[in-house]
C-alpha positions as CSV (number, residue, x, y, z in Angstrom):
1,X,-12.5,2.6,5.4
2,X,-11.0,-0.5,3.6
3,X,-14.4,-1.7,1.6
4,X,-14.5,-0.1,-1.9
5,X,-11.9,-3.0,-3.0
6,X,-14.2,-5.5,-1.6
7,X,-17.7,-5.2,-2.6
8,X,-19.9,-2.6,-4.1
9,X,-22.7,-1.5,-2.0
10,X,-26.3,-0.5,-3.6
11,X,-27.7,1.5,-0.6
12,X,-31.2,2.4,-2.1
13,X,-32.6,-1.1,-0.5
14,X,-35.6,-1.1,1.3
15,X,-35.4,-3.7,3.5
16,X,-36.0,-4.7,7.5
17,X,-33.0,-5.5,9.6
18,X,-32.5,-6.7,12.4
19,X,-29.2,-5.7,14.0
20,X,-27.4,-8.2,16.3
21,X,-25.6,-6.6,19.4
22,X,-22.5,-6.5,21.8
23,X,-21.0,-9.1,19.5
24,X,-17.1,-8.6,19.4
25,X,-14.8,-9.5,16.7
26,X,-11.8,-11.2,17.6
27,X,-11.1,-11.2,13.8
28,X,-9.6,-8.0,12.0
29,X,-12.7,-6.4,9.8
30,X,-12.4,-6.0,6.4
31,X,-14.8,-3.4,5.4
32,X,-15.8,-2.1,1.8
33,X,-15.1,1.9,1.3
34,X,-18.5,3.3,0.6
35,X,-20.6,5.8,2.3
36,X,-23.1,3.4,4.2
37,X,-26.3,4.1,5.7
38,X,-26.7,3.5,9.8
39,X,-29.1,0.7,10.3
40,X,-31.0,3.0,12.3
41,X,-32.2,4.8,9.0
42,X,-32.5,2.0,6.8
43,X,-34.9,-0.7,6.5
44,X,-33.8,-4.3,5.3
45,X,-36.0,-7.0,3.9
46,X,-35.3,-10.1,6.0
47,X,-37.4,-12.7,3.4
48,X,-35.3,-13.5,0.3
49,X,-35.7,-15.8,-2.5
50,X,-35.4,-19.3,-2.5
51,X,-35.7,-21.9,-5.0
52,X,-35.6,-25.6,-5.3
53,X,-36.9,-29.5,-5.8
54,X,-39.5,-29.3,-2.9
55,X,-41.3,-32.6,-1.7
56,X,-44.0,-32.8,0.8
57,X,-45.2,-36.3,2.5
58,X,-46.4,-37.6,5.7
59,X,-46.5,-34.0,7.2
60,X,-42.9,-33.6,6.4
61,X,-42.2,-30.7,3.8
62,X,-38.5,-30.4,2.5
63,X,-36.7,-28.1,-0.1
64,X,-34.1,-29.2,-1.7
65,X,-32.0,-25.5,-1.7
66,X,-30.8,-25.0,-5.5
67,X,-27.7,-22.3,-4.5
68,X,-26.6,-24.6,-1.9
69,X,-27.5,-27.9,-2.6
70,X,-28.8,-28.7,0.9
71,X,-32.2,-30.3,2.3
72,X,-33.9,-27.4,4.3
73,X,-36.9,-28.5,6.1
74,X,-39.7,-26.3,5.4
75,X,-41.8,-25.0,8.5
76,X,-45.5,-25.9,8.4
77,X,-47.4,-22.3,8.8
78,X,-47.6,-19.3,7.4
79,X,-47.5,-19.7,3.4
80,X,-46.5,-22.8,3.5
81,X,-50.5,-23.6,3.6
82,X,-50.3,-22.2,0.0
83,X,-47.9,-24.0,-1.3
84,X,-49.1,-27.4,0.5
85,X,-52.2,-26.6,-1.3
86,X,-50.4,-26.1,-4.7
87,X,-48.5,-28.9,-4.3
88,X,-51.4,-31.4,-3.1
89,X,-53.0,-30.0,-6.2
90,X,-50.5,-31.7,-8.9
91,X,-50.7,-35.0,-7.3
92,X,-47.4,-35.7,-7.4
93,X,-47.0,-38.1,-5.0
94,X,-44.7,-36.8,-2.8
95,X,-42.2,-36.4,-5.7
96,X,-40.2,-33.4,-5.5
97,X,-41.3,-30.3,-7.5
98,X,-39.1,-27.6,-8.7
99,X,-40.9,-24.9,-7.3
100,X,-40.0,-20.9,-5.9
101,X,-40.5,-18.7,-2.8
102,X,-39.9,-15.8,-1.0
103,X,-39.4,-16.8,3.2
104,X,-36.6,-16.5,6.0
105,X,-34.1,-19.1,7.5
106,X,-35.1,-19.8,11.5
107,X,-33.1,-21.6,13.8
108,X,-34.7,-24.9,14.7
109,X,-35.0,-26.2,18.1
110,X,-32.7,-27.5,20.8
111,X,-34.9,-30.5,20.4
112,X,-35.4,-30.8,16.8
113,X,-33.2,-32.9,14.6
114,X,-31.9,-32.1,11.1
115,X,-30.2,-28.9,9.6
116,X,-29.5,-26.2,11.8
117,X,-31.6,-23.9,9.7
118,X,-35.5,-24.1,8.8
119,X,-37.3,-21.8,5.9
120,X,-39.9,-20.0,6.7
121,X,-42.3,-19.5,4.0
122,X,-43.5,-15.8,3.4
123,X,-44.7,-16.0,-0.5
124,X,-45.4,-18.8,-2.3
125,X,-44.7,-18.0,-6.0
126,X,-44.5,-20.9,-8.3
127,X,-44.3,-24.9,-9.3
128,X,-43.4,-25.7,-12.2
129,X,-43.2,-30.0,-12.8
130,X,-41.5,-29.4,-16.2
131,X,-38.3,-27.0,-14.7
132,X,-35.3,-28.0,-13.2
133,X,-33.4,-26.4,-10.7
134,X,-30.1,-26.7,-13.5
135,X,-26.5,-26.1,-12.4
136,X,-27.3,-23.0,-9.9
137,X,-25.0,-23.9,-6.9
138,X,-23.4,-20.8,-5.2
139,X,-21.3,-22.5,-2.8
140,X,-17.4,-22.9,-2.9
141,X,-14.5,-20.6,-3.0
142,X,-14.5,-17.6,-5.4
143,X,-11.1,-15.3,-6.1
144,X,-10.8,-11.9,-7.3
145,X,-8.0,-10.0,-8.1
146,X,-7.0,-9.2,-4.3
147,X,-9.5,-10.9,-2.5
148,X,-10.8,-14.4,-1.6
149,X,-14.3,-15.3,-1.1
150,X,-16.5,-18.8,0.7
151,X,-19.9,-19.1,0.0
152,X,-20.9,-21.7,2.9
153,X,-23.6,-24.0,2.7
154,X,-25.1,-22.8,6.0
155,X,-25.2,-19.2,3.9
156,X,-22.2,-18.2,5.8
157,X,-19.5,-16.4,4.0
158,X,-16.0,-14.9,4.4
159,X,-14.1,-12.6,2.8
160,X,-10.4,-12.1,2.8
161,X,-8.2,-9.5,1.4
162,X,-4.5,-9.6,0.8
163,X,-3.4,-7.8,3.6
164,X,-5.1,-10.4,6.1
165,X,-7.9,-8.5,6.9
166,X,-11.3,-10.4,7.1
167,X,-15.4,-9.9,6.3
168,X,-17.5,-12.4,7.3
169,X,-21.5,-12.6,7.9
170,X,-24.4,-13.7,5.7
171,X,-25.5,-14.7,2.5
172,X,-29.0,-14.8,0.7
173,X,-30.3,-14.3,-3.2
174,X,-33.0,-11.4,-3.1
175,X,-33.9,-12.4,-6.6
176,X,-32.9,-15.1,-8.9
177,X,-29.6,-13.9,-9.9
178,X,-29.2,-11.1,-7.5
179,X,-27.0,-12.1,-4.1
180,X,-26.8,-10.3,-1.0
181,X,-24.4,-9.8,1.7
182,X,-24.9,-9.0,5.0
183,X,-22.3,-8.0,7.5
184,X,-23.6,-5.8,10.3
185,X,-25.3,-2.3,8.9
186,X,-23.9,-3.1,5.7
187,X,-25.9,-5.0,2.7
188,X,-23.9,-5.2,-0.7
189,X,-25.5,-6.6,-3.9
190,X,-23.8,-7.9,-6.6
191,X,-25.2,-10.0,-9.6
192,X,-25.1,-14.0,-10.1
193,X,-23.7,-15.3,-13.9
194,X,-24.6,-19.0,-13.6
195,X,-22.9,-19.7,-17.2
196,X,-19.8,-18.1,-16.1
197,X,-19.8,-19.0,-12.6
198,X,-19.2,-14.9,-11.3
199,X,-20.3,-12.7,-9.4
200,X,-20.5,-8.8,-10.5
201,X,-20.8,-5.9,-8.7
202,X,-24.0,-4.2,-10.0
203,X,-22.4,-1.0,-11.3
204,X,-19.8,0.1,-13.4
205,X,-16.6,-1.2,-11.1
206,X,-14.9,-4.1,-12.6
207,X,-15.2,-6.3,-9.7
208,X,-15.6,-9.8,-10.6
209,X,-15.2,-13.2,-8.3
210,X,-15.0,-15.8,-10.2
211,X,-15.5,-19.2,-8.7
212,X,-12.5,-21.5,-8.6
């Protein structure tokens, strides 16, 4: 396999996946080189961690996404009731609130306006009127030595290697500074420096991107 120049892969997640079939790639695949898991014996968390200005008003809840910089409508149900109540409870008018969470992106509906993605709150962990969200953007282009790498705003990405060969799939954060990748059976970790603007594969190998 092609991979272990890519990414480094950290297989002891436990996580819930759900595996999207008869797909075909009209692309080349770039793949890491690491001994991976089938998705048949692994289980993949599908909440992740999300963090942002949220503002709720007029039964309208929206989150201002910190790594991306984009307005993410909030779905009203599940945890979102606990936040709602949190939020309610600081009277802040309907100004926005830095505030954190654990959820998944859904779809929204044919008929529904807006961005193409919704979050679905699972956990509501925190506001806090007195944070910021700070410089925390994750989007743009990153280079490494031999490969190039778009973080999308839609929490697409795409990597490309020298030799023309191509990765592409999803993005997420699992934790504040941790950022996941996931491209069919495969989910690779690798660690978020804000200050430096790099990401780090979260071992030993000196693989660094560092944003352009």
């Amino acid at each position: 396999m092609i991979m272990k120049k890519l990414f480094y892969v950290i297989l002891p997640i436990v996580v819930l996946m759900v595996s999207s079939c008869g797909q075909k790639k009209n692309e080349k695949s770039a793949q890491i080189q690491y001994d991976t898991i089938p998705a048949t014996q692994i289980t993949i968390a599908m909440e992740y961690y999300f963090e942002g200005n949220f503002s709720y008003l007029a039964d309208a809840a929206v989150l201002k996404e910190s790594s991306t910089g984009v307005n993410l409508p909030v779905v009203i149900d599940g945890a979102f009731l606990d936040a709602e109540k949190a939020y309610t409870d600081l009277k802040s008018g309907g100004k926005p609130v830095f505030g954190q969470f654990r959820g998944i992106l859904k779809q929204k509906g044919a008929e529904e306006e807006g961005n193409d993605n919704q979050l679905f709150i699972t956990q509501f962990i925190d506001f806090n009127p007195q944070a910021k969200s700070g410089d925390k953007l994750l989007t743009g282009e990153y280079q490494a030595v031999d490969q190039a790498l778009s973080l999308n705003s839609d929490h697409t990405y795409k990597l490309m290697a020298k030799d023309g060969e191509t990765e592409s799939g999803k993005w997420y954060l699992s934790a504040e500074d941790v950022l996941v990748f996931v491209s069919g059976d495969r989910h690779t970790l690798m660690n978020v420096d804000y200050d430096k603007k790099e990401l780090r594969a979260k071992d030993d190998t000196p693989l660094v991107f560092k944003r352009r």
